[in-house]
BATI-359103 format. One line per field, with one value per residue (C-alpha): y, z, x negated; residue in three letters. Coordinates in nm, 2 decimals, decimal comma. Each point is the difference from the previous one (the first is absolute). Layout:
REM BATI-359103
c2	Y|...
c3	Z|...
c1	X|...
resn	ALA|...
REM end
This chain:
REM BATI-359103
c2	0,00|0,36|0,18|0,33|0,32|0,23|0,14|0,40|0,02|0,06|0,34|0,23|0,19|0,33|0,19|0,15|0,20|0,02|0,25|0,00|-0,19|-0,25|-0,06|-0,08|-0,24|-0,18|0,01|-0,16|-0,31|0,11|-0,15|0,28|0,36|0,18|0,27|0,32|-0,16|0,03|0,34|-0,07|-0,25|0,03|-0,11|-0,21|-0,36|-0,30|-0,23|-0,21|0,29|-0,13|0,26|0,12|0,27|0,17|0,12|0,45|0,02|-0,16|-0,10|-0,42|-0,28|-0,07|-0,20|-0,19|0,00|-0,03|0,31|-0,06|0,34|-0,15|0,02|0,26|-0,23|0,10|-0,25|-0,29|-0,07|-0,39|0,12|0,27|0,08|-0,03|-0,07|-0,30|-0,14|-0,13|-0,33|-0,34|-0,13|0,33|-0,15|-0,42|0,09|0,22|-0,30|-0,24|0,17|0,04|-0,40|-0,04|0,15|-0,23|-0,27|-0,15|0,06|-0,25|-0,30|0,09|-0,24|0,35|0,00|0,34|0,38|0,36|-0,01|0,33|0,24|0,37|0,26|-0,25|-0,20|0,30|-0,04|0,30|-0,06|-0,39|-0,30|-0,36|-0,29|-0,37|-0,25|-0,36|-0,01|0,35|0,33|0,31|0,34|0,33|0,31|0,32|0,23|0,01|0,06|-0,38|-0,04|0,06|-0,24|-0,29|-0,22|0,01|-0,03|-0,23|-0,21|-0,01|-0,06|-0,33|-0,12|0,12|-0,17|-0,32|0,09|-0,11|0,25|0,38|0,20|0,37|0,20|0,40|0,26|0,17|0,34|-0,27|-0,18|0,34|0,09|-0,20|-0,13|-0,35|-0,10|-0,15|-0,11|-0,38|-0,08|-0,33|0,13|-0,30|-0,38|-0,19|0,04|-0,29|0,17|0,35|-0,16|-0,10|-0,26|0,11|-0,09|0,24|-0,19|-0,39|0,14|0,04|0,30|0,13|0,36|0,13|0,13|0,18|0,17|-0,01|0,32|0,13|-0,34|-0,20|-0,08|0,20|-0,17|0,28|-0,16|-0,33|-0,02|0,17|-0,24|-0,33|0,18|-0,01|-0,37|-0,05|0,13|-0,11|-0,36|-0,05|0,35|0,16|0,26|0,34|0,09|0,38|0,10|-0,30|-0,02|-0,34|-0,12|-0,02|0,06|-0,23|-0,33|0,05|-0,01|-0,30|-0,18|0,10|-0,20|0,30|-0,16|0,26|0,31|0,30|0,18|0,34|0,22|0,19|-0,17|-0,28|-0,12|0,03|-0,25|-0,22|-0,04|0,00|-0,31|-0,16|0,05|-0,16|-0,30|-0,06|-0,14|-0,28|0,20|-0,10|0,33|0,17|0,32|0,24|0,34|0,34|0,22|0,35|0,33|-0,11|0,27|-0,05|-0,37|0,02|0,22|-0,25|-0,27|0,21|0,06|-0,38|-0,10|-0,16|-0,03|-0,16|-0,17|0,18|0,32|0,03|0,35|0,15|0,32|0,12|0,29|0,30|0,26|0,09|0,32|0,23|0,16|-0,37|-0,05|0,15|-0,18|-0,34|0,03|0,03|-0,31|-0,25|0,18|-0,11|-0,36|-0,07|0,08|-0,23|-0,24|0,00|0,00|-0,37|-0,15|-0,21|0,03|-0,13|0,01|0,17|0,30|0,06|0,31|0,07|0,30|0,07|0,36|0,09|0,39|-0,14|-0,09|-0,33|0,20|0,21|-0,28|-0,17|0,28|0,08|-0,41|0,10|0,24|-0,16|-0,31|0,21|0,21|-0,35|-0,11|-0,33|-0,14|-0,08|-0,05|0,04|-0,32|0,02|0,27|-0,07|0,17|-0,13|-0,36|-0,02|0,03|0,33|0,16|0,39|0,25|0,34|0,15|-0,06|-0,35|-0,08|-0,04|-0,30|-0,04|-0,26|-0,06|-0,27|0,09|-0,27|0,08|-0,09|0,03
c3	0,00|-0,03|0,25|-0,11|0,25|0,01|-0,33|-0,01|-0,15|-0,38|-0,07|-0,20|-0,39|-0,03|-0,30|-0,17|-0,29|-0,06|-0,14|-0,40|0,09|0,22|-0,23|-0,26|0,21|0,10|-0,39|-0,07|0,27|0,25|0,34|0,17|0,07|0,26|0,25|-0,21|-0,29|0,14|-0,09|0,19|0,24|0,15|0,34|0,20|0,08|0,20|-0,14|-0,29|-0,08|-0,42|-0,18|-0,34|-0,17|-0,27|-0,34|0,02|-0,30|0,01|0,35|-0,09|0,21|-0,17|0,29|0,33|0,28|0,41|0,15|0,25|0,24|0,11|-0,33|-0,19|-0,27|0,09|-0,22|-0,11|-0,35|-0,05|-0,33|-0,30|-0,25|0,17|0,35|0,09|0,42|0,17|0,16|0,08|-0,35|-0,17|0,27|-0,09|-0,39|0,03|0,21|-0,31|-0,22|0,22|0,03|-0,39|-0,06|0,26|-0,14|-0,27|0,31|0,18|-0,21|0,00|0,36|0,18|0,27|0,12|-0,19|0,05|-0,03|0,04|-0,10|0,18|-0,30|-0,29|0,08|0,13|0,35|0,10|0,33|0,02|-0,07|-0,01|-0,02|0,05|0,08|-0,08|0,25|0,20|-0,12|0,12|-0,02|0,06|0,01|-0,01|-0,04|0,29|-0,30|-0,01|0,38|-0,09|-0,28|0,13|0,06|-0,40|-0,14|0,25|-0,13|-0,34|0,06|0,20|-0,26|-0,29|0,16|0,16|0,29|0,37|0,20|-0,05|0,23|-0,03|0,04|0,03|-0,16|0,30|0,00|0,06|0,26|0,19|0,01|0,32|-0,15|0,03|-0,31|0,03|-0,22|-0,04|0,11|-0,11|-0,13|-0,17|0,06|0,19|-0,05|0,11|0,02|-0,12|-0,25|-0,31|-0,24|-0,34|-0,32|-0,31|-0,35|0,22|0,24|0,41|0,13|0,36|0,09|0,35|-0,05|0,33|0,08|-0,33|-0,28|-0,14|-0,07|0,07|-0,28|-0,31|-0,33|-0,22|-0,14|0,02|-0,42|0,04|0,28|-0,23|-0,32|0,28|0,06|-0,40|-0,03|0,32|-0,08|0,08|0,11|0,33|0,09|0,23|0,10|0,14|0,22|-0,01|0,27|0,05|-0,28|-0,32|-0,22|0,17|0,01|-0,39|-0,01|0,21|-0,18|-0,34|0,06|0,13|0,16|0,27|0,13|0,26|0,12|0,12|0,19|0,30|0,25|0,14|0,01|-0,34|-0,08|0,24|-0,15|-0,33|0,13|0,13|-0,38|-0,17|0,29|-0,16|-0,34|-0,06|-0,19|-0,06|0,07|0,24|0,23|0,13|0,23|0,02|0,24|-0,04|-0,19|-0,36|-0,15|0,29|-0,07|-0,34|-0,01|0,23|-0,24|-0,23|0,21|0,03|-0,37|-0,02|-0,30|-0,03|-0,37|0,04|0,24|0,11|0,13|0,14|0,24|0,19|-0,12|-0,03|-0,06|0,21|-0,13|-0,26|0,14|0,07|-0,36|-0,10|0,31|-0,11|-0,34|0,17|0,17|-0,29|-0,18|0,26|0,07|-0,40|0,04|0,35|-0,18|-0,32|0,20|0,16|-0,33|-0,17|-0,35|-0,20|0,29|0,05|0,24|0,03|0,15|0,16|0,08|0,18|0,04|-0,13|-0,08|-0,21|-0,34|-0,17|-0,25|0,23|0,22|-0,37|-0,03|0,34|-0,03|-0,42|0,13|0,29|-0,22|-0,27|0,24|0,10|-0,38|0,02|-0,32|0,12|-0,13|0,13|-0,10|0,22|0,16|0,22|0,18|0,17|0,05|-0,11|0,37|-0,04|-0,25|-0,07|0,01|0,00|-0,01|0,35|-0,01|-0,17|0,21|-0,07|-0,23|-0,09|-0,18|-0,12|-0,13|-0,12|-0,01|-0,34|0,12
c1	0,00|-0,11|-0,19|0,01|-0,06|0,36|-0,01|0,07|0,35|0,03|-0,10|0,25|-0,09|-0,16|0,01|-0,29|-0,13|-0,36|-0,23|-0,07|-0,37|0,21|0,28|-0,26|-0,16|0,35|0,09|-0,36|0,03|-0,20|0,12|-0,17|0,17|-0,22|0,16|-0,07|0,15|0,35|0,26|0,25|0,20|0,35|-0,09|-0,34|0,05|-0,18|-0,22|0,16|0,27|0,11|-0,15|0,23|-0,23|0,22|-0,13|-0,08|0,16|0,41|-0,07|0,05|-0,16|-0,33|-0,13|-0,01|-0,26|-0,03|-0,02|-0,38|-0,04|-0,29|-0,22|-0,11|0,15|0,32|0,20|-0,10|0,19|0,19|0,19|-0,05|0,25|0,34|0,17|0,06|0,11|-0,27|0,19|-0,09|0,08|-0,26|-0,30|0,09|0,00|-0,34|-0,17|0,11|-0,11|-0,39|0,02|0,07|-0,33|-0,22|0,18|-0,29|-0,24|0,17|-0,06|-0,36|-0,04|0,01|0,26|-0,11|0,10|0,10|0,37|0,09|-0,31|0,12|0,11|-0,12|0,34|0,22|-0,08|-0,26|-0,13|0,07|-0,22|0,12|-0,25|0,02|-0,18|0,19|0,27|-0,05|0,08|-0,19|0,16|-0,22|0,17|-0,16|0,32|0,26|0,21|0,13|0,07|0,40|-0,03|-0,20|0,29|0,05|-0,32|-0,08|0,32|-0,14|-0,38|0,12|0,16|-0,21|-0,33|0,17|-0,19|0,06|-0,19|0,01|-0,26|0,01|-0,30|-0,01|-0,27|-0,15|0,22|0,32|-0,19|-0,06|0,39|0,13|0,35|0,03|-0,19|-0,34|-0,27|-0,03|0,37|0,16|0,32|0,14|-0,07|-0,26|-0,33|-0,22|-0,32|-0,13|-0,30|0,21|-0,14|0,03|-0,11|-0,12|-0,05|-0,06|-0,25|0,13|-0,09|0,21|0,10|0,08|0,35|0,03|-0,37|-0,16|-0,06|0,28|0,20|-0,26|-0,13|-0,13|0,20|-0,05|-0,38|0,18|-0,06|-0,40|-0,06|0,15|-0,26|-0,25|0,01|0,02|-0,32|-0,19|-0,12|-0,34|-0,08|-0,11|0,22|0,02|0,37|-0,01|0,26|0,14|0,26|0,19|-0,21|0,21|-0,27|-0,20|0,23|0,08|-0,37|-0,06|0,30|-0,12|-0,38|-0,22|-0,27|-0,03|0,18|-0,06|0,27|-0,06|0,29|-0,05|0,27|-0,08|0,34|0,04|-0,29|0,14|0,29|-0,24|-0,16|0,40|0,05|-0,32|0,06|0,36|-0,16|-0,25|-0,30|-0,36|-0,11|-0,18|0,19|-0,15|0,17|-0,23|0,17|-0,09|0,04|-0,02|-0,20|-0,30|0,02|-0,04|-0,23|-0,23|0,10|-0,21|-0,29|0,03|-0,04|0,34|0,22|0,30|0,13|0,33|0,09|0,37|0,04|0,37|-0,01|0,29|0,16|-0,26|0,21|0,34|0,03|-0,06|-0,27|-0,19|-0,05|-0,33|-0,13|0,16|-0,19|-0,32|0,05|0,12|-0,30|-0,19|0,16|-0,03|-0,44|-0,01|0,20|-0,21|-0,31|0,12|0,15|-0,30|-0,07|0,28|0,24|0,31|0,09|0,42|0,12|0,30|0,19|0,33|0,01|0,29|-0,14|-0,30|0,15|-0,09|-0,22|-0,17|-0,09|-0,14|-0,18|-0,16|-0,13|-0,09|-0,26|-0,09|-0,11|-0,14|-0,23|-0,18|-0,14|0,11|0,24|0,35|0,33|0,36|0,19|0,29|0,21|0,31|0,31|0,29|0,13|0,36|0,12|-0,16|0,21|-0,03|0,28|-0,20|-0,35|-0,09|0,12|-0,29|-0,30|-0,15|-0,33|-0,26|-0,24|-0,23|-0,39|-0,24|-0,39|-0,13|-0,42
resn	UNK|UNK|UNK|UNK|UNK|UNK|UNK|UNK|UNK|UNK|UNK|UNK|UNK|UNK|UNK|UNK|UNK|UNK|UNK|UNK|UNK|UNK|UNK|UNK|UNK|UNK|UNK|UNK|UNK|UNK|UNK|UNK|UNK|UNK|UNK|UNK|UNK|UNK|UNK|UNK|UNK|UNK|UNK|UNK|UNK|UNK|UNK|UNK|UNK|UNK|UNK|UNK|UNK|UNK|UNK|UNK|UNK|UNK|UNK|UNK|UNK|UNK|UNK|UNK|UNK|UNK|UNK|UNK|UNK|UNK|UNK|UNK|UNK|UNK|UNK|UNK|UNK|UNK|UNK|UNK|UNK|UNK|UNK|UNK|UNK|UNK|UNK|UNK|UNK|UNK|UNK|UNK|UNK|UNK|UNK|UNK|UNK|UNK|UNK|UNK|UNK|UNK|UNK|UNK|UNK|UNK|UNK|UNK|UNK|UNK|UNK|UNK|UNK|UNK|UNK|UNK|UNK|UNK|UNK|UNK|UNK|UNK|UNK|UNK|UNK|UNK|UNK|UNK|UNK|UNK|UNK|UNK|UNK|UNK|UNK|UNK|UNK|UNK|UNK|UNK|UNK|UNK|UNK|UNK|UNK|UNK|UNK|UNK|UNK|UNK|UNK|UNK|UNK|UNK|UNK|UNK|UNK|UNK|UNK|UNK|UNK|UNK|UNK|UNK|UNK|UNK|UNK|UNK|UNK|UNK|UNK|UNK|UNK|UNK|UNK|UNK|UNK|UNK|UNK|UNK|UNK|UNK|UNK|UNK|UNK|UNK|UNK|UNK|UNK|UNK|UNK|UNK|UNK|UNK|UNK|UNK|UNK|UNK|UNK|UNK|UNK|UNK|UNK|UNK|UNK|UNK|UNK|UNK|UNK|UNK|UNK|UNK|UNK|UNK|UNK|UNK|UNK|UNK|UNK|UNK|UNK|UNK|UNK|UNK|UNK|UNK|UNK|UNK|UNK|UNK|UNK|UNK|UNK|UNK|UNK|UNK|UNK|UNK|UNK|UNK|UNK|UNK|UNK|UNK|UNK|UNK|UNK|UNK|UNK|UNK|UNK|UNK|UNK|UNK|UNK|UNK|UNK|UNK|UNK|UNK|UNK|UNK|UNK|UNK|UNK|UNK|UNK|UNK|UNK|UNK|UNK|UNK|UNK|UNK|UNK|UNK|UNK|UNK|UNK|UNK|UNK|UNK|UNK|UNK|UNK|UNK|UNK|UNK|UNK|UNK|UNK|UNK|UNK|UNK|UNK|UNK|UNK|UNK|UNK|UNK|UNK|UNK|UNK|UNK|UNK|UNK|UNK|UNK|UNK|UNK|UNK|UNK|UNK|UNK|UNK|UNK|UNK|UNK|UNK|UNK|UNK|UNK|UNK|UNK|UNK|UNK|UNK|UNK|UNK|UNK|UNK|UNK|UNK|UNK|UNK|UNK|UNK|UNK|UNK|UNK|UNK|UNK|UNK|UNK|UNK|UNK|UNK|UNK|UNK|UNK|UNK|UNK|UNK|UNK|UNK|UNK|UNK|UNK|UNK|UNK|UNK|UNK|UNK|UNK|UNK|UNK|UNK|UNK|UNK|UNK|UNK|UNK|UNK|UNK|UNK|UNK|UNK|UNK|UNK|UNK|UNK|UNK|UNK|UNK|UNK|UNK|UNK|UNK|UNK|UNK|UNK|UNK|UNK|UNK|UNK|UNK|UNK|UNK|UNK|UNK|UNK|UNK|UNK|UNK|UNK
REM end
């Protein structure tokens, strides 16, 4: 049965008219209209208030949002070019339509995807994963507290699952209502490390303390490429987390790996992971900041046949992204510096504010500053559980480079 916290009652409809810039962006898609794009609003409501934002010039519907005072994205769009009621029945046919699209994924032997992926599928502010028979929700907006009861309805019986746990971003956590991060809100759930499995190889996520969801499934295709092209090699995974890279690796032959992250508990559950499979090859855990220990790999000689590296997000903000540039500049040299002649070096991005061709070109430079012949033969975005719905949607990049000396 569902354990839900008392839900806010259902919020009532504002009505709004935007500014010329902000109509524009309404009228082109954009789930995003920030605070000083609205003109006008007939009266303030809670969080969750149905937003109808009518058109400047014969003042028609020409979209639906929820209203978020807490923001500075004030309201967060679910439909353009019309009204339509927000109602159980509009959040059950939006879910069916997300699970349509993960649908080839599944007969892939992957039990685990991103059902619901925030503004991508309509739902800014809310992420649905799962892994085989559990369903992890993370909400980031307070926006769908009123409306939990019906998306939650429909994610249960989109996914098949039989536990639901509900984590919170850390601005929910910090508001002392009755909802709290890692709740079970549906089900049982026999134990907070889920198995899972991502194209036949286990891995586990920790549904109720780990990262985000737990798990990182967005590199699930990189990580699978990974394995294809690991057989025989040594390889380096940098910032490697729970490992991902690393058990594609082991599973596709490498003969040895070195995982790098600076948590400890992430390598643990790194080396929880690699102990799931039967592989011949050696594991190894660095713990430590992963520009000083690959640096020291240097100054040790070592070179690796393939270098797997994937930072966290570099740039938050605008103002971050010089600074981000620098460092994948940076990470693509190190890396290069490890990969022995005729390996390969890929490098990952997921800051959303670096666009895929300026992160190609920060590593283009970077690689062409050293001398050494390469070649880009792959470059990657989004799994399908990924898809994207608008600009900022887009944030993940990689890309594969072979040494040809």
């Amino acid at each position: 049965m569902p354990k839900l916290p008392a839900l806010p009652p259902k919020p009532g409809t504002l009505a709004i008219k935007l500014k010329p810039a902000g109509e524009r962006t309404l009228l082109s898609g954009h789930p995003w209209i920030f605070a000083d794009s609205i003109d006008k609003t007939n009266k303030q409501g809670p969080s969750g208030s149905v937003v109808v934002v009518f058109s400047r010039k014969n003042n028609k519907p020409i979209g639906v949002g929820l209203w978020d005072p807490d923001s500075p994205i004030r309201i967060k769009m679910l439909h353009a070019g019309g009204g339509i009621r927000l109602n159980e029945e509009f959040f059950h046919t939006r879910i069916a339509e997300a699970k349509a699209i993960r649908l080839p994924l599944l007969e892939t032997q992957t039990n685990s995807y991103r059902l619901l992926f925030g503004e991508n599928d309509g739902f800014p502010g809310l992420i649905a994963d799962v892994y085989d028979k559990v369903l992890v929700i993370k909400m980031y907006s307070g926006i769908w507290k009123p409306y939990m009861d019906w998306v939650l309805a429909a994610l249960v019986e989109q996914s098949g699952c039989e536990a639901v746990v509900l984590r919170l971003s850390r601005k929910l956590m910090e508001q002392a209502d009755g909802w709290e991060d890692g709740q079970l809100i549906y089900g049982a759930l026999e134990d907070e490390v889920v198995p899972f499995v991502e194209h036949g190889i286990p891995f586990t996520a920790n549904v109720i303390k780990g990262h985000k969801t737990g798990y990182f499934l967005d590199h699930r295709a990189n990580r699978k490429r990974v394995g294809e092209l690991a057989a025989g090699k040594k390889v380096l995974d940098v910032f490697a987390y729970a490992g991902g890279f690393s058990v594609h690796a082991l599973a596709g032959g490498a003969t040895e790996v070195s995982s790098i992250d600076i948590s400890v508990q992430a390598l643990e559950v790194a080396r929880l992971n690699v102990a799931l499979g039967d592989y011949s090859g050696i594991h190894h855990t660095i713990a430590g900041d992963a520009f000083a220990l690959m640096r020291q790999l240097i100054d040790s000689q070592e070179v690796f046949d393939m270098v797997v590296i994937d930072p966290p997000s570099f740039a938050k903000k605008a103002t971050e992204v010089a600074m981000a540039k620098r460092k994948y500049h940076q990470l693509a040299q190190i890396g290069a510096a490890l990969t022995s002649p005729g390996g390969i070096l890929v490098l990952a991005s997921c800051s959303s504010r670096v666009e895929r061709q300026s992160f190609l070109d920060v590593n283009k430079a970077a690689l062409t500053e050293l001398g050494r012949p390469y070649e880009l033969f792959e470059s990657t975005t989004h799994d399908i559980d990924h898809p994207v719905g608008f600009p900022e949607g887009a944030y993940l990049k990689c890309a594969y480079y072979r040494f040809l000396d």
